[in-house]
C-alpha positions in Angstrom: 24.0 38.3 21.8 25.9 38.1 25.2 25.0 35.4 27.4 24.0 38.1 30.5 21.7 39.5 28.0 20.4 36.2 26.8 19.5 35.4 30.8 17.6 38.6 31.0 15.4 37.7 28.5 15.3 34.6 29.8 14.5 35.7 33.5 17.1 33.0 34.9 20.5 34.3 36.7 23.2 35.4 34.3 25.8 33.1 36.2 23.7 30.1 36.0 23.3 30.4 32.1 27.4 30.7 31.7 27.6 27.5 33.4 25.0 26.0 31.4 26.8 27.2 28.3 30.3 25.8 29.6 28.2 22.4 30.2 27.5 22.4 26.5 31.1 22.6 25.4 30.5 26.9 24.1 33.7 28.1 24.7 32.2 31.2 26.9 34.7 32.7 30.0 32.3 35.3 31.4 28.7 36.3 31.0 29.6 38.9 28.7 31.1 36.6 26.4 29.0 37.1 22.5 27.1 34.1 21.8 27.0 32.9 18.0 23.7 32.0 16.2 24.5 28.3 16.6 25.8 28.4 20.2 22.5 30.5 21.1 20.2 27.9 19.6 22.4 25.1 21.5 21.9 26.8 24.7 18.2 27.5 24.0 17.7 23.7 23.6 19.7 22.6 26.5 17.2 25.5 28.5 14.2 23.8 26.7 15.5 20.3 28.4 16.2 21.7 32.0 12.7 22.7 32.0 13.6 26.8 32.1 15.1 25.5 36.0 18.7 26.3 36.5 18.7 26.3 40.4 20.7 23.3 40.7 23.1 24.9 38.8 23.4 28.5 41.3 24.5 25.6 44.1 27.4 24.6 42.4 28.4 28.0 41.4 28.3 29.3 45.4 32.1 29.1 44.9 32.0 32.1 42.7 31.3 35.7 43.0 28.3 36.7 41.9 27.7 39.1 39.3 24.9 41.8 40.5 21.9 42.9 38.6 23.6 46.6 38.6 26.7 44.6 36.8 25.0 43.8 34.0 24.0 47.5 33.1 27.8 48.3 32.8 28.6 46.1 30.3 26.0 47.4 28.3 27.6 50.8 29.3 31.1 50.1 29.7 32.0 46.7 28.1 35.4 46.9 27.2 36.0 47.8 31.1 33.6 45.0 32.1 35.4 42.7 29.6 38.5 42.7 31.9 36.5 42.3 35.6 35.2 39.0 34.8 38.9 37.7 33.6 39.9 38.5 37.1 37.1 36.2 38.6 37.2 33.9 36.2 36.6 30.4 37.3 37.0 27.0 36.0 33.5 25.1 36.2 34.7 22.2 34.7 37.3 21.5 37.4 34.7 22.3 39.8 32.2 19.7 38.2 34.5 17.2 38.4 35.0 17.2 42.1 31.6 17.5 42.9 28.3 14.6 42.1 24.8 14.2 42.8 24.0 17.2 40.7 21.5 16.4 37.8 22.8 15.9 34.3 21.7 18.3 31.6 21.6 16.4 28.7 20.3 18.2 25.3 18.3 16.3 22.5 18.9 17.2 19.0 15.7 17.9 17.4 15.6 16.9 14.0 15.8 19.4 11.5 15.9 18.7 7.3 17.7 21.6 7.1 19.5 21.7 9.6 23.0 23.2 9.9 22.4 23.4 5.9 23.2 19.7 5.0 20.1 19.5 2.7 19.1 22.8 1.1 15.0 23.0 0.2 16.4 23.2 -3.8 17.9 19.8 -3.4 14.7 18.5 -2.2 12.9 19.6 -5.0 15.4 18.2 -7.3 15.1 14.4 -5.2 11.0 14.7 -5.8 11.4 15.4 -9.7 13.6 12.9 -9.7 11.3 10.2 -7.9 8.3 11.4 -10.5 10.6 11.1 -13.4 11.5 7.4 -12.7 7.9 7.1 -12.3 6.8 8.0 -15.6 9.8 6.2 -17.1 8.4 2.8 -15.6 4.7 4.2 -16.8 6.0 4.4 -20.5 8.1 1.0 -20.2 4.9 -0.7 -19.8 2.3 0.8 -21.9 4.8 0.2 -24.9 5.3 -3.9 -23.9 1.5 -3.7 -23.6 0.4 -1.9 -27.4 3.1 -3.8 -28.7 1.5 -7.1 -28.3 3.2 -8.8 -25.6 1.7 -11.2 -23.0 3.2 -12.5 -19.9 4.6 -16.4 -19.9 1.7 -17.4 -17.0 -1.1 -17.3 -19.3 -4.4 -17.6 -17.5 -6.3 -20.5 -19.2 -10.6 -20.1 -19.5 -12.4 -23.4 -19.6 -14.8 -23.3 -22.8 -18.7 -23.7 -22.5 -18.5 -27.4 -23.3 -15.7 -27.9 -20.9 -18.1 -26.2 -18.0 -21.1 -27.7 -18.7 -19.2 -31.1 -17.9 -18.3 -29.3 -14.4 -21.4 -28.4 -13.7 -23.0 -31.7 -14.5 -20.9 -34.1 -11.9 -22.2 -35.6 -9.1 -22.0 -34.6 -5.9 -21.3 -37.8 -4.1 -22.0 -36.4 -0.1 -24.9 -35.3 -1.2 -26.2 -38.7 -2.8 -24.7 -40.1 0.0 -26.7 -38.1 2.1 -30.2 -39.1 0.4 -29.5 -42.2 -0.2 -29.4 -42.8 3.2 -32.3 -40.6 3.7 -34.2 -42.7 1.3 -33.0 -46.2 2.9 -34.4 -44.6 6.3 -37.4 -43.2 5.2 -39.1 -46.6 3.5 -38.2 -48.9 6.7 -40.4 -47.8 8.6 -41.2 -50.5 11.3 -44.6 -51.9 12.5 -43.9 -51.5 16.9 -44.4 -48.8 18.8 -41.1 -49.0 20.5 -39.0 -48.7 16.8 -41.3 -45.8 15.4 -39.7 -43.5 18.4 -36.5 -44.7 17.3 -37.7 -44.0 13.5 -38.5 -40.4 14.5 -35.3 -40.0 16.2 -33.3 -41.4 13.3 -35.3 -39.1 10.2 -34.9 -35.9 13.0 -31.1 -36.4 11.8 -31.9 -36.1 8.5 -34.4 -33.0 8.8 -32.0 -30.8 11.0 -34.6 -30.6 13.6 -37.9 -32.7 15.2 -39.3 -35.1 13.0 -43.3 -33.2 12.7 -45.0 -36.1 10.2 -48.1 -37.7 11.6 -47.1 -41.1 11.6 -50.2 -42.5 12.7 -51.9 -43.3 9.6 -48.1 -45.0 7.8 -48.2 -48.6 7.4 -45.0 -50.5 7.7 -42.4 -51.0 4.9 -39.3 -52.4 4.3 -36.7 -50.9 2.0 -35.5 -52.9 -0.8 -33.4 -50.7 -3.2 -33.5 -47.3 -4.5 -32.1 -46.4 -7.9 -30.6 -42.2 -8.4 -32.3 -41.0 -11.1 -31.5 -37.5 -11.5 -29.4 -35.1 -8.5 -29.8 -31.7 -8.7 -28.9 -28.6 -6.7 -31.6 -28.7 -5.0 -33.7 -32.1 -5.7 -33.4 -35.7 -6.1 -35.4 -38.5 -7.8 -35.0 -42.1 -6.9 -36.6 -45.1 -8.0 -37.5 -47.0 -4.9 -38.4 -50.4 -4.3 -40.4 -51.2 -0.8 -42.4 -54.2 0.6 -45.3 -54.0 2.6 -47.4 -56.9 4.8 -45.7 -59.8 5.7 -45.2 -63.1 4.7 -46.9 -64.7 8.0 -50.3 -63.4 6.4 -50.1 -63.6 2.9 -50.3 -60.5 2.0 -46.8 -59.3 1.3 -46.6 -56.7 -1.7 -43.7 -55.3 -3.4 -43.8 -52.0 -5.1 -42.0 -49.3 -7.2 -42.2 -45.8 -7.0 -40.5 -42.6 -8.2 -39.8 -40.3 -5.0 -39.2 -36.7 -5.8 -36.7 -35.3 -2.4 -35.9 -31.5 -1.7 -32.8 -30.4 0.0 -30.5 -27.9 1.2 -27.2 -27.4 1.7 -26.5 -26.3 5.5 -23.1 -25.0 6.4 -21.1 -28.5 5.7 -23.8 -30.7 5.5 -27.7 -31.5 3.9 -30.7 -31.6 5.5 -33.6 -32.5 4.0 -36.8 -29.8 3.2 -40.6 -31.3 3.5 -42.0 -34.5 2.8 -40.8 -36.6 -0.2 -43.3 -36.5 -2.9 -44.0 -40.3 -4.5 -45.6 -40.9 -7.7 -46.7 -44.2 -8.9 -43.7 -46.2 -11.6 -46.2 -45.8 -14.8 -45.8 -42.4 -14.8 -42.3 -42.9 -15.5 -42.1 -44.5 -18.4 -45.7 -43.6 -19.3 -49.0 -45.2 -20.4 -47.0 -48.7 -22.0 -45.6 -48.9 -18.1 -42.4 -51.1 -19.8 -41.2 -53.0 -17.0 -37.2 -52.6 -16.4 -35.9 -56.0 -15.7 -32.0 -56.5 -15.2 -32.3 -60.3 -16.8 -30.8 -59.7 -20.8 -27.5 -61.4 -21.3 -25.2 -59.6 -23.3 -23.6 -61.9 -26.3 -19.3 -61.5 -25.6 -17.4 -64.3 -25.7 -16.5 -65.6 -22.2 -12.7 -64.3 -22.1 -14.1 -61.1 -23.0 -16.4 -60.9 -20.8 -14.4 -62.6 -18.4 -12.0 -59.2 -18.8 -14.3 -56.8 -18.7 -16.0 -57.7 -15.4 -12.5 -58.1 -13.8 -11.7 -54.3 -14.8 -15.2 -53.4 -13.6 -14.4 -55.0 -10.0 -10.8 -53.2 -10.0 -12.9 -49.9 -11.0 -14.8 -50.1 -7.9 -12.7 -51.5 -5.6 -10.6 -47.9 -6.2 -13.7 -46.2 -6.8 -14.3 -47.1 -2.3 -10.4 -47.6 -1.3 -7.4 -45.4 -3.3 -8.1 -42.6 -4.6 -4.5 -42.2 -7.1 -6.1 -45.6 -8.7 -9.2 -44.4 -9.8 -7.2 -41.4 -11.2 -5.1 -43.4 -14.1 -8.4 -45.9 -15.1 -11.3 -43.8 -14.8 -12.2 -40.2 -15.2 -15.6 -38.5 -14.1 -15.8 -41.2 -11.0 -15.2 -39.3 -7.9 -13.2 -41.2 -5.1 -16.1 -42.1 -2.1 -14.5 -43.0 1.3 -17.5 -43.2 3.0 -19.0 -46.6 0.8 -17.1 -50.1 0.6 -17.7 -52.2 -2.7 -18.9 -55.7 -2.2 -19.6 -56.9 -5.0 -20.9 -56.8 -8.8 -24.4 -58.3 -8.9 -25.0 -57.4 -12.2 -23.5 -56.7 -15.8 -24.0 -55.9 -19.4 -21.8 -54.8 -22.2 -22.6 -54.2 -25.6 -20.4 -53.2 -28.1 -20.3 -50.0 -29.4 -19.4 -48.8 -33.5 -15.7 -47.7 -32.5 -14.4 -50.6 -30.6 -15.6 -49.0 -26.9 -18.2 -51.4 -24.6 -20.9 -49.6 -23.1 -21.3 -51.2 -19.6 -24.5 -51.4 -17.3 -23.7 -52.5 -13.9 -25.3 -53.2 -10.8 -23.2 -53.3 -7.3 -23.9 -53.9 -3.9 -21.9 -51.3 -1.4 -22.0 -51.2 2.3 -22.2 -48.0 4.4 -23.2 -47.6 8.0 -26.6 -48.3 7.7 -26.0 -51.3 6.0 -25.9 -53.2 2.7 -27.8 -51.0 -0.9 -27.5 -51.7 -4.4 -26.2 -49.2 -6.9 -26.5 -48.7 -10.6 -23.6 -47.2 -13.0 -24.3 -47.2 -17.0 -20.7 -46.1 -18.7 -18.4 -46.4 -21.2 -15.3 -48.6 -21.5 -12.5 -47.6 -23.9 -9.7 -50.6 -24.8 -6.0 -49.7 -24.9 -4.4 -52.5 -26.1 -5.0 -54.8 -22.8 -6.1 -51.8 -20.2 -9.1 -50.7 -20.2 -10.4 -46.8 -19.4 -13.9 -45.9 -18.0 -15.7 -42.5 -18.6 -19.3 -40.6 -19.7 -20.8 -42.8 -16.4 -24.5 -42.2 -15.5 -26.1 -43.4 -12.4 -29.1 -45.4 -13.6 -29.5 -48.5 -15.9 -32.3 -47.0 -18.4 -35.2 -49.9 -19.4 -34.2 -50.4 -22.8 -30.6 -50.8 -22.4 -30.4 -54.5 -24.0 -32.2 -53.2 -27.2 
């Protein structure tokens, strides 16, 4: 197509479009000049970018004779005649472009085409895609014969076995006794003046997560003495708990024993503690003989024996409160417990077991921040030559454990 037929269609001047053309490098000398298939579709984009406005373009072609409306019909007419008139006028644009600036810049923007100028054909295409699902099944059928053949990866994924778990699932979970045996401490020293009992209320509010509610009025005074963990659930803890109440001004001081049943909850990173602890009498314990449990039995080692044994016992607890890697390479089932300090060991028995291991029951004092509590550990010692290895502990001395 010629390019003053093009700028008919177009409804733009037929001048205009031959310098647009020139701008795009189509080698085009007069708007009669044929226009390929690829040099139209050139043109038509640099159009597209102009925005279908070529009036800048008529200012810098004032320097050349127009070609009339009534022109154009000639070269339909007559072209070969027509061919020859605009060789006369014929005018270098690119000259004149040079000389002249300000005028906006026509710049066209490929548009992206997969097959464009032919460079990928839709059969190749197909061919890439077949070839994409053919790698696909290939790495399909790799797999599923490794798989049927028997073979498994070198990071096996180890299960624990039932015994294994139930271990897991039995430990201790030392913020939570923490947690109640604080609770318990607080809860049996309750003081006899008015002034303390607001600082009571304030104190067990801590532990409840909200305003201490328990009519206080009727409570007599106690004084803690020592508790003893009995059992720790999920959900509940029982505690043997020794309180005095009276004084000793009056003669009436009592001590007594009780078992205390607490319910708890576990509250984004913390306890609190659910209703009122529930306290039974100590007979119903150990039932209608009521045995008495009293830590006096002496156990019948020979001194440098027992000399050794208590030393490993102190070390055990010293890392059990202090260093953590310690407790690792002479105990196992212990957890580390930053929040206690050991004191002391105010109480120990071993008896010898059938294959050479010491069961130990031990008392120990610890101190936290609300003060000084005893603590009760029966558990196994196993001898190594001259080290010595702790496991299978339990956190109560049981009342026949000298028999």
């Amino acid at each position: 197509m010629e390019i003053y037929k093009l700028a008919r269609e177009l409804g733009v001047k037929s001048q205009a479009l031959l310098f647009l053309a020139q701008k795009e490098g189509i080698e085009a000398k007069s708007v009669a000049s044929p226009l390929t298939e690829e040099e139209m579709d050139k043109l038509l984009v640099a159009f597209d970018e102009a925005g279908g406005v070529l009036e800048p373009l008529l200012e810098e072609t004032q320097g050349v004779t127009d070609v009339k409306e009534e022109e154009d019909t000639t070269y339909v007419d007559k072209p070969q005649e027509d061919d020859k008139a605009p060789k006369k006028k014929t005018f270098s644009f690119a000259k004149k472009t040079q000389k002249k600036s300000g005028r906006p810049k026509i710049k066209a923007r490929k548009k992206f085409n997969l097959y464009q100028n032919k460079k990928i054909s839709p059969k190749t295409v197909i061919w890439i895609v077949r070839g994409f699902l053919f790698l696909l099944l290939s790495l399909v059928v790799f797999l599923s014969f490794f798989i049927l053949s028997g073979y498994k990866p070198i990071h096996e994924v180890k299960t624990i076995n039932v015994s294994e778990r139930s271990k897991y699932s039995e430990s201790v979970d030392f913020k939570a006794k923490l947690f109640l045996d604080n609770f318990i401490k607080s809860y049996f020293d309750y003081p006899a003046n008015k002034n303390s009992q607001k600082d009571y209320s304030t104190k067990m509010s801590s532990f409840y997560g909200k305003e201490y509610q328990e009519d206080l009025s009727k409570r007599k005074s106690s004084r803690f003495i020592e508790s003893t963990l009995l059992s720790l659930g999920k959900e509940k803890a029982e505690y043997l708990v020794t309180y005095e109440t009276g004084s000793k001004k009056s003669k009436n001081l009592k001590s007594k024993t009780v078992q205390t049943t607490v319910y708890f909850e576990k509250k984004d990173k913390g306890y609190v503690v659910v209703g009122v602890p529930f306290v039974q009498d100590e007979q119903s314990i150990y039932g209608k003989q009521n045995v008495k449990r009293e830590l006096l039995a002496s156990d019948q080692l020979p001194d440098e024996t027992k000399k050794d044994l208590d030393k490993f016992v102190e070390g055990l607890f010293t890392a059990y409160t202090t260093n953590q890697n310690a407790l690792g390479t002479i105990s196992s089932g212990l957890n580390y417990n930053s929040a206690e300090k050991f004191n002391k060991v105010s109480y120990s028995y071993y008896k010898k077991q059938a294959n050479g291991a010491y069961k130990a029951y031990v008392q120990a004092l610890f101190h936290s921040e609300l003060g000084e509590y005893k603590q009760e550990f029966s558990f196994e010692i196993k001898q190594n030559g001259k080290t010595y290895f702790a496991t299978d502990f339990n956190y109560y001395i049981p009342a026949n454990y000298a028999d």
